[in-house]
py3Dmol code that shows the C-alpha trace and the ligand (Angstrom):
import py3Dmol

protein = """\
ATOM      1  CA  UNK A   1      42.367  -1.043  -3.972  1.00  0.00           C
ATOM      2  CA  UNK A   2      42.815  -0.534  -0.231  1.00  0.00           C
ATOM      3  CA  UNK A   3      45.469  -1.464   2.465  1.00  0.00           C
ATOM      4  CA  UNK A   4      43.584  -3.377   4.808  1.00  0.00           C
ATOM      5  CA  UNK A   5      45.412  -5.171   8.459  1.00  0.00           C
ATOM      6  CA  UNK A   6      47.069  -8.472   8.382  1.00  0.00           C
ATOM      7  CA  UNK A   7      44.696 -11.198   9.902  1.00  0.00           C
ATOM      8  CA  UNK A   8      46.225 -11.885  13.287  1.00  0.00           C
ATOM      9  CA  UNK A   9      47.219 -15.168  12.516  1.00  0.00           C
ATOM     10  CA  UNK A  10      48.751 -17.151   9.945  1.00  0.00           C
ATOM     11  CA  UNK A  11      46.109 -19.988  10.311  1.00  0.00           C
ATOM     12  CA  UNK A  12      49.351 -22.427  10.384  1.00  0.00           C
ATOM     13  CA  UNK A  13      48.619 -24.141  13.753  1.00  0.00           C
ATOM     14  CA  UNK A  14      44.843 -24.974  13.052  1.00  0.00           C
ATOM     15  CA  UNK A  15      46.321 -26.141   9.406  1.00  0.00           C
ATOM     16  CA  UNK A  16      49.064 -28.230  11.454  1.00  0.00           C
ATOM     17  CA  UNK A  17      46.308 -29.498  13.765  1.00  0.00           C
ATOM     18  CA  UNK A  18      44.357 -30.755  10.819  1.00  0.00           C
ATOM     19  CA  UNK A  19      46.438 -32.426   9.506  1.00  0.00           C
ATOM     20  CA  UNK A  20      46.740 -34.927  12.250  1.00  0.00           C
ATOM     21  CA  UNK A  21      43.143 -35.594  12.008  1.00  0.00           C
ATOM     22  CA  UNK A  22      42.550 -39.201  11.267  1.00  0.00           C
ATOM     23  CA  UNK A  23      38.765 -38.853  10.200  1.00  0.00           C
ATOM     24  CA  UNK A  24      40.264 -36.555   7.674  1.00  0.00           C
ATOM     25  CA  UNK A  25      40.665 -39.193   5.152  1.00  0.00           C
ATOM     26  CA  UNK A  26      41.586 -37.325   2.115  1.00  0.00           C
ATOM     27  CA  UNK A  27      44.302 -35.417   3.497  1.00  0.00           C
ATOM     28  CA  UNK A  28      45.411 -38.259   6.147  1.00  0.00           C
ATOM     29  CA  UNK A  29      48.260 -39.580   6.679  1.00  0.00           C
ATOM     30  CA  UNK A  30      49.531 -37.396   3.449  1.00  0.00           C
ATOM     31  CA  UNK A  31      49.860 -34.010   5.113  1.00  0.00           C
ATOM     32  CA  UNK A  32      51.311 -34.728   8.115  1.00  0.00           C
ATOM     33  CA  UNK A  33      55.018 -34.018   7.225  1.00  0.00           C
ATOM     34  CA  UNK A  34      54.001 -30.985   5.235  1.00  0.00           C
ATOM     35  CA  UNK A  35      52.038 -29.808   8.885  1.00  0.00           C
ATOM     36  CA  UNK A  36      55.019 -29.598  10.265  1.00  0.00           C
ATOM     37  CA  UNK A  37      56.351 -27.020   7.595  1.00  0.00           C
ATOM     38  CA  UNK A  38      53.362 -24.820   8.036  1.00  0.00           C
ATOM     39  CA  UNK A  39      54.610 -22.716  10.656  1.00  0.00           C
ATOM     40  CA  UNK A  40      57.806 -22.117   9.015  1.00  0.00           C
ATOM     41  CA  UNK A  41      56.615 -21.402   5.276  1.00  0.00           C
ATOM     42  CA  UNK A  42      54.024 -18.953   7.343  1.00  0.00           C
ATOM     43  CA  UNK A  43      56.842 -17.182   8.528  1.00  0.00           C
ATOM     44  CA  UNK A  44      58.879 -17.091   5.257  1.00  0.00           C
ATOM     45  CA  UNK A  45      55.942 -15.659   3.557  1.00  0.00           C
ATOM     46  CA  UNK A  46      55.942 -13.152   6.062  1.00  0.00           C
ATOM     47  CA  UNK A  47      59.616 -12.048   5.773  1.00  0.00           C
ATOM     48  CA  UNK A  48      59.052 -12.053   1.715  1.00  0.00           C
ATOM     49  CA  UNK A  49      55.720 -10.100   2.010  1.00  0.00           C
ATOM     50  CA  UNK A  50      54.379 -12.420  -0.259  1.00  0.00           C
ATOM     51  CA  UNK A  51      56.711 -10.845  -2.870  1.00  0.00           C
ATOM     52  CA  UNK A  52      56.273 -13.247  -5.886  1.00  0.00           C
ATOM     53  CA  UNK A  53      60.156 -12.536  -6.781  1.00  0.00           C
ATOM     54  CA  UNK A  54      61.478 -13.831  -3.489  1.00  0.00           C
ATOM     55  CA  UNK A  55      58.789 -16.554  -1.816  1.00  0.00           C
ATOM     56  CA  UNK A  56      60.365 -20.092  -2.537  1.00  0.00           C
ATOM     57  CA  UNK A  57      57.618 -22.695  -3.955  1.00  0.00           C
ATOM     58  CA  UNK A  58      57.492 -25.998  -5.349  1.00  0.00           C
ATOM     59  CA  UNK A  59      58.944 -28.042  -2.814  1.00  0.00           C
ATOM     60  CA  UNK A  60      56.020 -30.211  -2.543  1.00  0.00           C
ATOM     61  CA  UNK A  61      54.416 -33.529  -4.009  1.00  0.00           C
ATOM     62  CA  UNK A  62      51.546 -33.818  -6.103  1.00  0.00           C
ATOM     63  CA  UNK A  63      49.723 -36.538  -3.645  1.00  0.00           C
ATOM     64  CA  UNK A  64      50.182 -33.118  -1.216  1.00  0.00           C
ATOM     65  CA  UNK A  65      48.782 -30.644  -3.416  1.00  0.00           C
ATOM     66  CA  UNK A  66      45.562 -32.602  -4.115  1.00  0.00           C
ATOM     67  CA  UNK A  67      45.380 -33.234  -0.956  1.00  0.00           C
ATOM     68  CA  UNK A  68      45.973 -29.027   0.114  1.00  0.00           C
ATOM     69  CA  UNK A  69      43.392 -28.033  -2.475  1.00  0.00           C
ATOM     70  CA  UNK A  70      41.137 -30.517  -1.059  1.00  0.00           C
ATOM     71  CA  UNK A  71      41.283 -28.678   2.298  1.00  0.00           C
ATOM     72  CA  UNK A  72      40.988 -25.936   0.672  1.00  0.00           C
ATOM     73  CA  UNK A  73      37.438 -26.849  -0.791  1.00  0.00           C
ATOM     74  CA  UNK A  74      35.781 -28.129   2.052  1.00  0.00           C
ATOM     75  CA  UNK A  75      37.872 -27.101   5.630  1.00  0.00           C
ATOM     76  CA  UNK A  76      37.207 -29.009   8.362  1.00  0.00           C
ATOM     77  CA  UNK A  77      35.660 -27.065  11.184  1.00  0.00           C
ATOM     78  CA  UNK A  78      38.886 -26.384  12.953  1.00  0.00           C
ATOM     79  CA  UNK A  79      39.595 -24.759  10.062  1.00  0.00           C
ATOM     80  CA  UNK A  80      36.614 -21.977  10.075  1.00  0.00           C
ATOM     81  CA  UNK A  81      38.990 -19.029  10.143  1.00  0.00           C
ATOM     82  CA  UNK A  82      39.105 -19.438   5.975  1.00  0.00           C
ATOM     83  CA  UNK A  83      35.080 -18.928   6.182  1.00  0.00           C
ATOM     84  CA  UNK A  84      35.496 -15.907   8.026  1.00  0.00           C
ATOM     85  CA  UNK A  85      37.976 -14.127   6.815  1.00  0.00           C
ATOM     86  CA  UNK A  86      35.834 -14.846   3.194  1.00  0.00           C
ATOM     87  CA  UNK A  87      33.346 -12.795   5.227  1.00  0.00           C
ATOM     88  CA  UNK A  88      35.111 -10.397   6.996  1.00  0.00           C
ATOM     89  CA  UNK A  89      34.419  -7.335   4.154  1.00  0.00           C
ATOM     90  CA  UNK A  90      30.907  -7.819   2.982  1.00  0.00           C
ATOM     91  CA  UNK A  91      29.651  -4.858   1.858  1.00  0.00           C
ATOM     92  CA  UNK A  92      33.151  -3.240   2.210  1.00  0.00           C
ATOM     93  CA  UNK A  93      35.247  -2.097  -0.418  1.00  0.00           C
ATOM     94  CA  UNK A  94      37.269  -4.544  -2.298  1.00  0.00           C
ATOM     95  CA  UNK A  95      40.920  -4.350  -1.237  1.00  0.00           C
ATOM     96  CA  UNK A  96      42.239  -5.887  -4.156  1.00  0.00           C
ATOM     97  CA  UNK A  97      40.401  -3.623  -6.893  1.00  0.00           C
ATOM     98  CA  UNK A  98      38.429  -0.908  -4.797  1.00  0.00           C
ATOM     99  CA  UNK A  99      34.771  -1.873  -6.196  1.00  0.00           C
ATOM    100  CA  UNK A 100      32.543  -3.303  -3.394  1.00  0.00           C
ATOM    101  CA  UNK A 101      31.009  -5.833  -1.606  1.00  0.00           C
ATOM    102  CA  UNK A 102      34.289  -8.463  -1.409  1.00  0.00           C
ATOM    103  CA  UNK A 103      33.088 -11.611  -0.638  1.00  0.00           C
ATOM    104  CA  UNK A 104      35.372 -14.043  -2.046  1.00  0.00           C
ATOM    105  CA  UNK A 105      39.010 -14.984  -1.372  1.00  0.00           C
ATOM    106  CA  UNK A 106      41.510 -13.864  -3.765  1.00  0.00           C
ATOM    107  CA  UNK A 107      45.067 -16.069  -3.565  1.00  0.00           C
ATOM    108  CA  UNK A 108      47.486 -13.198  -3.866  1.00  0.00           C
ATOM    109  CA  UNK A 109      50.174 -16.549  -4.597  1.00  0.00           C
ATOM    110  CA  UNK A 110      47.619 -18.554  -6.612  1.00  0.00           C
ATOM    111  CA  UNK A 111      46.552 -21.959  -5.396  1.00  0.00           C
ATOM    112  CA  UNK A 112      47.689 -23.492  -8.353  1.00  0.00           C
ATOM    113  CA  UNK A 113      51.593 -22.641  -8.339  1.00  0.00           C
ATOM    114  CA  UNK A 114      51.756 -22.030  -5.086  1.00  0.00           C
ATOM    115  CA  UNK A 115      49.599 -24.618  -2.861  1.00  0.00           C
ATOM    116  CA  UNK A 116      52.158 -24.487  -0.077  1.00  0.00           C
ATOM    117  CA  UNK A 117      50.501 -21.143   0.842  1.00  0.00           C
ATOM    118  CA  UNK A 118      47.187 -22.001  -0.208  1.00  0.00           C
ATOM    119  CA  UNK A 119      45.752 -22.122   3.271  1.00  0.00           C
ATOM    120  CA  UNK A 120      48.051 -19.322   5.278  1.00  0.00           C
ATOM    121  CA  UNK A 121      45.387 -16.114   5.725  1.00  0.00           C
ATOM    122  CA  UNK A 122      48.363 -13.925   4.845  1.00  0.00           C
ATOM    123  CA  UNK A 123      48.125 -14.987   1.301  1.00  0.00           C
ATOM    124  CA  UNK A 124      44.081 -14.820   1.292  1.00  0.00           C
ATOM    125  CA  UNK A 125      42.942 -11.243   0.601  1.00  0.00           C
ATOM    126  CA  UNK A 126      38.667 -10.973   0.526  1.00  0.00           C
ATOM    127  CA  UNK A 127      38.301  -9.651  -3.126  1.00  0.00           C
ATOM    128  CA  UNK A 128      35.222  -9.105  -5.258  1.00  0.00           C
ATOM    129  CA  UNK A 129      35.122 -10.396  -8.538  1.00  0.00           C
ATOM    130  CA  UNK A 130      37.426  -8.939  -9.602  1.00  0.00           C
ATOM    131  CA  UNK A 131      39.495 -12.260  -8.068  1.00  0.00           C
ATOM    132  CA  UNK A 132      38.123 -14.490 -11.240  1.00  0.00           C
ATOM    133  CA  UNK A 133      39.085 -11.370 -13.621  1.00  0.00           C
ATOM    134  CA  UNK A 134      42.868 -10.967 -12.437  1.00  0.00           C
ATOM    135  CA  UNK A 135      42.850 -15.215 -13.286  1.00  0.00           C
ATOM    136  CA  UNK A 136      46.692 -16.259 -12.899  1.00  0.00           C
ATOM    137  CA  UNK A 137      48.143 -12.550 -13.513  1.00  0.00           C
ATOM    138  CA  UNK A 138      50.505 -12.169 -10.629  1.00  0.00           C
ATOM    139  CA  UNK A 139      54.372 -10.479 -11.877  1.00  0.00           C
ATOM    140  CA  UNK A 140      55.831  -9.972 -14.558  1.00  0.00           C
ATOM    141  CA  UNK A 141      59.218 -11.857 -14.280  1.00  0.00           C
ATOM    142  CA  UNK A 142      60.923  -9.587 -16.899  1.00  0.00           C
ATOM    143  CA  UNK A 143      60.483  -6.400 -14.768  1.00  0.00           C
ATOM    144  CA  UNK A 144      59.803  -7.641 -11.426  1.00  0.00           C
ATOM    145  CA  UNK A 145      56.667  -5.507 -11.591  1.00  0.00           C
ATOM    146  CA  UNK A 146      53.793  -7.380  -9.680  1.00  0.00           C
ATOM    147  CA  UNK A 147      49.741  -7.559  -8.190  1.00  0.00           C
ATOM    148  CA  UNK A 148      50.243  -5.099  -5.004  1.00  0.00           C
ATOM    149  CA  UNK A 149      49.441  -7.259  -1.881  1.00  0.00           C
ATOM    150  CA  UNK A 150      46.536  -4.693   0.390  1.00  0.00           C
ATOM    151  CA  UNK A 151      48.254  -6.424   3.318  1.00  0.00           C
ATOM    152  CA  UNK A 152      52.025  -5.583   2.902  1.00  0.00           C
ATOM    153  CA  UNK A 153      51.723  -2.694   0.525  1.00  0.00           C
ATOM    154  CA  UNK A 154      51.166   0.247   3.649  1.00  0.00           C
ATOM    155  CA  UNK A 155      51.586   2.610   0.210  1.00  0.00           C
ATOM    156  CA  UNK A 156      47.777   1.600  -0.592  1.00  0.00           C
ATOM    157  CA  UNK A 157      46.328   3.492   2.073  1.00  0.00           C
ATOM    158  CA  UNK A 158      47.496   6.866  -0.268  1.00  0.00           C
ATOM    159  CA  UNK A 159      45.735   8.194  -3.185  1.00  0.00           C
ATOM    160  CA  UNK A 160      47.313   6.189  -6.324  1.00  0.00           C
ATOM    161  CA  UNK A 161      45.053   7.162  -9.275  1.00  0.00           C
ATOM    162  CA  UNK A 162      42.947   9.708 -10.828  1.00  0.00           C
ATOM    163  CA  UNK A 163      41.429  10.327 -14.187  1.00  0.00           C
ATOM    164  CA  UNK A 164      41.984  12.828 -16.812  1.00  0.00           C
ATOM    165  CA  UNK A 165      39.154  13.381 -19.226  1.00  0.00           C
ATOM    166  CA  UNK A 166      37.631  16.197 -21.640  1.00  0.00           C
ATOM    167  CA  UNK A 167      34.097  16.872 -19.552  1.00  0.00           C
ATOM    168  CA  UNK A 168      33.041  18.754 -22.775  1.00  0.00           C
ATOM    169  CA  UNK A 169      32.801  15.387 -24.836  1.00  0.00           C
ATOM    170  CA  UNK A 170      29.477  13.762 -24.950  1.00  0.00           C
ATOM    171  CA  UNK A 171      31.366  10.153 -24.043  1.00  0.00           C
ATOM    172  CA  UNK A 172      34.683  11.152 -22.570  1.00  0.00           C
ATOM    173  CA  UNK A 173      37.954   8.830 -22.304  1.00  0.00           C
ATOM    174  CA  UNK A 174      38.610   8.340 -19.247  1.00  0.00           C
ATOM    175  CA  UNK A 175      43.145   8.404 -18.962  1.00  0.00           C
ATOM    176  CA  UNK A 176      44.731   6.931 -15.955  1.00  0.00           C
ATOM    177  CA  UNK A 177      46.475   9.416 -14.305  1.00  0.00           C
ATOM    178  CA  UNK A 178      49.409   7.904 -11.516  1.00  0.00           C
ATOM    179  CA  UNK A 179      49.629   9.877  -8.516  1.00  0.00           C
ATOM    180  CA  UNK A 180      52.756   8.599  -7.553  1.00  0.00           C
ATOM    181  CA  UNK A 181      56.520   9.966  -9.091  1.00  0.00           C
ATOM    182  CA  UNK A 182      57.462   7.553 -11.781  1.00  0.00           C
ATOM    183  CA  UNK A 183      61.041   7.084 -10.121  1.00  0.00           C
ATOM    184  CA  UNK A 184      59.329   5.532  -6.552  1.00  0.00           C
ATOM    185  CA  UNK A 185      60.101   1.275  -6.475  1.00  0.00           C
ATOM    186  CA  UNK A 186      56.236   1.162  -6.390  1.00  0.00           C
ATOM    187  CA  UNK A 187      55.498   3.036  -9.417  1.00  0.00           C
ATOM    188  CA  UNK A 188      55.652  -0.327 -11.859  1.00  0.00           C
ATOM    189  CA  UNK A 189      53.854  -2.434  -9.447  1.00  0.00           C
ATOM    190  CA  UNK A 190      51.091  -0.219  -9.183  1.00  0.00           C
ATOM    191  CA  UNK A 191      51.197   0.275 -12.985  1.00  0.00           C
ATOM    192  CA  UNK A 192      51.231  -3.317 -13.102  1.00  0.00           C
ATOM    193  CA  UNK A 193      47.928  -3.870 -10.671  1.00  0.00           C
ATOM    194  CA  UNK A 194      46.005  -1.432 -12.264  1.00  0.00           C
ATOM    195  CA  UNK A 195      46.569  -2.939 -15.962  1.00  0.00           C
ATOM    196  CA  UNK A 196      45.948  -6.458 -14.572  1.00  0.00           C
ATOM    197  CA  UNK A 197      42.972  -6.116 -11.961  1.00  0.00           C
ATOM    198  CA  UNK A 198      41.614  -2.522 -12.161  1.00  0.00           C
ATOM    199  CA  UNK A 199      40.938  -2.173 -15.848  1.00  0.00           C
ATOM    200  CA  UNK A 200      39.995  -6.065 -16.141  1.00  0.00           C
ATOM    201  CA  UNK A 201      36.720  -5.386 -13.898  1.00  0.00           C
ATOM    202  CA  UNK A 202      34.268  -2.836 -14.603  1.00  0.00           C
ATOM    203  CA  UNK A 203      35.626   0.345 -13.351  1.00  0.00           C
ATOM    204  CA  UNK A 204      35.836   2.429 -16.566  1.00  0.00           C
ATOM    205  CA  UNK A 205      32.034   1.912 -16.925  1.00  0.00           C
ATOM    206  CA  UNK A 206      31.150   2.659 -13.192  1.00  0.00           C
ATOM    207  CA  UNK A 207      32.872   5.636 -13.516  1.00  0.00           C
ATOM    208  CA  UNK A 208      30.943   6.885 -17.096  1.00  0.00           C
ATOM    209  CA  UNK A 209      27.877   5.861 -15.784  1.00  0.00           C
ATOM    210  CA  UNK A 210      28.179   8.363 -12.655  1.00  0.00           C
ATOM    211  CA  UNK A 211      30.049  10.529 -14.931  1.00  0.00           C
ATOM    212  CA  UNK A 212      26.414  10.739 -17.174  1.00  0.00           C
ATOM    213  CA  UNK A 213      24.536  11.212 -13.309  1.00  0.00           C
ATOM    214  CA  UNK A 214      26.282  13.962 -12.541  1.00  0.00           C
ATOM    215  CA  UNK A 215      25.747  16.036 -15.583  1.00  0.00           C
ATOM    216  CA  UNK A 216      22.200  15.192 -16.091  1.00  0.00           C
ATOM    217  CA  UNK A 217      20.790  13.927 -12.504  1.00  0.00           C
ATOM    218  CA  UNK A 218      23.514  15.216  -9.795  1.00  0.00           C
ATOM    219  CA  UNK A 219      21.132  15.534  -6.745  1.00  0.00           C
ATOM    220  CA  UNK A 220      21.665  11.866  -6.245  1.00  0.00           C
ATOM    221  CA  UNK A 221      25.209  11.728  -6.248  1.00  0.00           C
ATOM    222  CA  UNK A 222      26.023  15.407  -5.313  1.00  0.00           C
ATOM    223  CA  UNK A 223      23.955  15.698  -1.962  1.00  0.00           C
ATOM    224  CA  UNK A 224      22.741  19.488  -1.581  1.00  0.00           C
ATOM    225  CA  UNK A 225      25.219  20.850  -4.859  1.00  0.00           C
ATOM    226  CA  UNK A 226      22.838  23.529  -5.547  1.00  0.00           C
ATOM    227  CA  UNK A 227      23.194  25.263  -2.422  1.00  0.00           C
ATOM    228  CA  UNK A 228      26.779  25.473  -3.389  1.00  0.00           C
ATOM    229  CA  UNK A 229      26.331  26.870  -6.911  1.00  0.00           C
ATOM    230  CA  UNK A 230      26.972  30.715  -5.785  1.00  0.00           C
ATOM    231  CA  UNK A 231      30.332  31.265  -7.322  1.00  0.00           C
ATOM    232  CA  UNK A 232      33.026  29.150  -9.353  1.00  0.00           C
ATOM    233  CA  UNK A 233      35.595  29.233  -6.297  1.00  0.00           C
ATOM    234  CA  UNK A 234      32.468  27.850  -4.058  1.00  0.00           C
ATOM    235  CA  UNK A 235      31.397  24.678  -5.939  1.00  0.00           C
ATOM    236  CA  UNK A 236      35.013  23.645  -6.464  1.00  0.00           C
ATOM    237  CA  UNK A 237      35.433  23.828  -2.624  1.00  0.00           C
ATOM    238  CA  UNK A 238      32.088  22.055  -2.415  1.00  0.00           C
ATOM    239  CA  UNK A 239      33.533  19.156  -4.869  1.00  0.00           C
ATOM    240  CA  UNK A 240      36.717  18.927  -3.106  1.00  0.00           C
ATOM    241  CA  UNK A 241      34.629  18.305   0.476  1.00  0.00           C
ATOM    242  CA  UNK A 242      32.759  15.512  -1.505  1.00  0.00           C
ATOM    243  CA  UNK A 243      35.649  13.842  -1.823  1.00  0.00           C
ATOM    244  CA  UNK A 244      37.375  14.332   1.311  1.00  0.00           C
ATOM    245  CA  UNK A 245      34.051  12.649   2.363  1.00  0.00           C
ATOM    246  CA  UNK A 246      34.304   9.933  -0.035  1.00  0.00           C
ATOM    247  CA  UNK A 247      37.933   9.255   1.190  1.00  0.00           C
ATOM    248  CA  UNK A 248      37.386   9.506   4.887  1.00  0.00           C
ATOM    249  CA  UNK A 249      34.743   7.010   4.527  1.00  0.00           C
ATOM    250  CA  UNK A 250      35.880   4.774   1.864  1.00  0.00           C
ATOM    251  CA  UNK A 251      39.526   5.012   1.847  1.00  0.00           C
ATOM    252  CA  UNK A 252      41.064   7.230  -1.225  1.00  0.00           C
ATOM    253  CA  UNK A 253      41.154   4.002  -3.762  1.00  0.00           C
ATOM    254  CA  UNK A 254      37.829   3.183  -3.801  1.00  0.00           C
ATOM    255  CA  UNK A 255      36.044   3.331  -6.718  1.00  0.00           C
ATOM    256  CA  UNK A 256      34.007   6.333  -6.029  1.00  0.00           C
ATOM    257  CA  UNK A 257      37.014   7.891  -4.115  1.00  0.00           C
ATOM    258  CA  UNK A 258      39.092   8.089  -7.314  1.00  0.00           C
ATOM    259  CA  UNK A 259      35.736   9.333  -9.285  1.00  0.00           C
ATOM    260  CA  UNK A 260      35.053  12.140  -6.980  1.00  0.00           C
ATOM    261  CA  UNK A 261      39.166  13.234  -6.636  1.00  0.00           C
ATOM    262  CA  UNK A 262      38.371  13.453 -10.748  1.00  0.00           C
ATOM    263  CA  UNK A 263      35.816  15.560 -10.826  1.00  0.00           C
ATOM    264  CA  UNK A 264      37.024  17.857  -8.374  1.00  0.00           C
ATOM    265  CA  UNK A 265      39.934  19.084 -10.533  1.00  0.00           C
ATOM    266  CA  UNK A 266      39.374  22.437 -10.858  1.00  0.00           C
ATOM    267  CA  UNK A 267      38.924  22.140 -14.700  1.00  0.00           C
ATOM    268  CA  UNK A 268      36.295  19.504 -14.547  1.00  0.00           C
ATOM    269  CA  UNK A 269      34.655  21.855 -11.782  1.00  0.00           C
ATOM    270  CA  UNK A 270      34.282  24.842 -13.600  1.00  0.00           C
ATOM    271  CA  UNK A 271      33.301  23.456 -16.816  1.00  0.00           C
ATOM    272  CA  UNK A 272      30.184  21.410 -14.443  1.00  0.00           C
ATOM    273  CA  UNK A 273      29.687  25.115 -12.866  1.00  0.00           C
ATOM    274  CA  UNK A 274      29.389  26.670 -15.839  1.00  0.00           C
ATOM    275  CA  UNK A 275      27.390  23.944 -17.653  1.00  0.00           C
ATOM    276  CA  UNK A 276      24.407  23.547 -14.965  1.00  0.00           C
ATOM    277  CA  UNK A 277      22.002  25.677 -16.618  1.00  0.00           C
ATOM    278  CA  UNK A 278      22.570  24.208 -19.946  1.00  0.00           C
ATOM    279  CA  UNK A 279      22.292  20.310 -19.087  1.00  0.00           C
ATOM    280  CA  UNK A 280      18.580  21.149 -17.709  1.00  0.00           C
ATOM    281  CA  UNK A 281      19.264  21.066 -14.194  1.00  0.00           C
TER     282      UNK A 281
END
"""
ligand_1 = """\
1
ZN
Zn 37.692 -6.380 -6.450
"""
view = py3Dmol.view(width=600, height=400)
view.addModel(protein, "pdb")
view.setStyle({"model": 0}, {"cartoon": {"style": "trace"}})
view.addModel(ligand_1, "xyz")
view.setStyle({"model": 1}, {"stick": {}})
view.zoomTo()
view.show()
């Protein structure tokens, strides 16, 4: 997960402009009235954040929701700006889940329940595929908790996880640690996000498969570590530079951000210092 910028635009006045295209015949004359919402539903999506609990949906026919989704499939080429913002994080790290390469575009509101929105950038967040994992999960209406949106939620841009494990055990559990208090207003949404889009994709297992490199081939994911191999105090400092790096570079939610904060916990440290000779290395 990472907090990326709001695209500059809504995309509403390219939308409205579309829909007064008479060669458009699918969508033609059926979206005209709702092109004149556009501008206004951008802004109330704006005010709401996106926040499932408060954005207002439903007001809309089911001639205009074909005809939305339709758009949706195949935009006209006024409407390009969904085609590039699809593109805009290849080879990035996925905002949504903090895996890589996004190139797809996640509906934070989904398409579905909420086609007003369908076609508004702020509700179109490039995602990996993670987007097809997370399916319809969006809030839980019970406890208000909901998916954290990477362009409203500044709070992403923090470290939010780590993960406790026993580095003694041949296949460790990895445990969810939150890095946040419990009592924040955040603290159930990001539980929520990380149940419904983090653990759905395949984090656990990219993090026990470079788990496994670092005990038994760490040259290619700890650049120069046995330079740094002198003294306990030494390789922990050495660990915890790793993943400043990884941070700096990545943002602290990326996948490999959250594995290197792990590993640099002093216990985890010690117990790799003192097992190097051992593994082989
Ligand atoms: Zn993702």
């Amino acid at each position: 997960m990472k907090r990326i910028d709001r695209p500059q635009g809504s995309g509403s006045e390219s939308l409205c402009h579309a829909t007064k295209n008479k060669r458009l015949t699918k969508t033609y004359p059926i979206l005209l009235k709702f092109g004149l919402r556009v501008e206004r539903l951008a802004r109330h999506y704006h005010a709401a954040q996106g926040d499932p609990n408060l954005v207002r949906s439903g007001n809309i026919s089911a001639e205009e929701e074909t005809a939305i989704l339709a758009l949706y499939k195949a935009p006209p080429q006024g409407m390009s700006y969904i085609e590039e913002l699809r593109n805009s994080l290849a080879g990035e790290i996925c905002p949504m889940c903090g895996g890589s390469n996004p190139t797809t575009l996640d509906h934070y509101l989904m398409k579905q329940k909420y086609p007003e929105y369908a076609l508004l950038t702020y509700n179109l967040v490039p995602a990996c595929s993670c987007n097809q994992k997370r399916g319809e999960r969006l809030y839980d209406a019970a406890t208000q908790a909901r998916i954290l949106h990477p362009y409203y939620d500044d709070f992403m841009s923090n470290p939010l996880i780590k993960l406790n494990f026993n580095p003694g055990i041949d296949v460790p559990i990895f445990q969810i640690v939150y890095l946040m208090p419990v009592a924040d207003p955040n603290f159930r949404n990001l539980e929520y996000h990380v149940q419904n889009v983090i653990l759905r994709t395949n984090f656990l297992t990219f993090i026990g498969k470079r788990w496994t490199k670092v005990k038994f081939a760490p040259d290619g994911v700890l650049p120069g570590h046995f330079r740094h191999r002198s003294t306990q105090d030494e390789f922990h400092h050495y660990l915890l530079e790793q993943s400043a790096a990884r941070s700096a570079d990545e943002g602290c939610n990326s996948w490999a951000s959250i594995f290197f904060r792990s590993i640099s916990e002093r216990e985890v440290s010690d117990w790799l210092f003192e097992n190097y000779e051992v593994l082989g290395h």
